[in-house]
C-alpha angles and dihedrals in degrees: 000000000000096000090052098056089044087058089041094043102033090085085055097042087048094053088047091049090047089047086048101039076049095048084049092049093052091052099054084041093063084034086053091044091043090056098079090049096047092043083050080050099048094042086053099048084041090053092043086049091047087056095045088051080050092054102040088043079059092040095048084042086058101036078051086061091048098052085056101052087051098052098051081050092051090060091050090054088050098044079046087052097044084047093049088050088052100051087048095055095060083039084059094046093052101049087053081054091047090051086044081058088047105054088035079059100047093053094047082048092055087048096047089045083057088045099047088052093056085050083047094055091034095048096076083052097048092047091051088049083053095057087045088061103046086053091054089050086055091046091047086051092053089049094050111045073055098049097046098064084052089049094077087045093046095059101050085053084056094051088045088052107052088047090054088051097050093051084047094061093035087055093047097050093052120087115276108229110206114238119264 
């Protein structure tokens, strides 16, 4: 039975294959007109990606620029940094100098605040003393508007005197002659 209904069905199999064989054909018909089209297609998006290379190649050329021009400025900012270390350091040095100072004036102020409350407690004496002082002045003034008026007569005494003296040895170096 199977060779019969080949023979029966073949005319109709074949008319199925030729309207699917033509099916097929027209497919690759609008495939092989589309091609162009496509190829058209293809050539168009290949030229846009070709500018776009173009344009990243020019972007990556300046972003390239730009690398270098950060990094030159990376190395400022790092020579800057270093720098900025540095200066902190003898900052550093110096405000432990500056502490050293400190503590050097504290103590002297300690010592000068002693020394100020021995001048406290002194200072009632001192100005006594100066009184006293002022007193004696007076006193030395009085002395001496009493002593300068004597002064004139003291010095005569003073002449008389030396000539007294000097008979007095020249009498005593002559001969003494015995009285008669």
């Amino acid at each position: 039975m199977s060779v019969v209904s080949d023979v029966v069905l073949a005319p109709w199999r074949a008319g199925r294959l030729a309207v699917r064989a033509a099916d097929d054909l027209h497919l690759l018909a609008q495939r092989v007109g589309s091609a162009p089209r496509a190829l058209e297609d293809l050539l168009l998006r290949a030229d846009a990606l070709q500018a776009s290379l173009h344009e990243a190649t020019a972007r990556m050329t300046g972003l390239e620029v730009l690398g270098v021009a950060l990094e030159v400025r990376a190395a400022e900012i790092v020579q800057g940094g270093a720098d900025l270390l540095a200066a902190m350091g003898r900052l550093e040095d110096r405000s432990a100098e500056l502490l050293d100072a400190g503590d050097d004036m504290a103590a002297l102020a300690r010592e000068l605040n002693g020394t100020l409350r021995v001048f406290r407690t002194a200072l009632p004496r001192m100005l006594e003393g100066l009184e006293t002082v002022e007193h004696l002045e007076e006193a030395v003034e009085s002395v001496t508007e009493t002593v300068e008026p004597l002064a004139e007569a003291a010095e005569g005494v003073g002449r008389l005197t030396k000539r007294l003296s000097r008979r007095s040895r020249a009498a005593q170096s002559r001969p003494r002659s015995l009285p008669r």
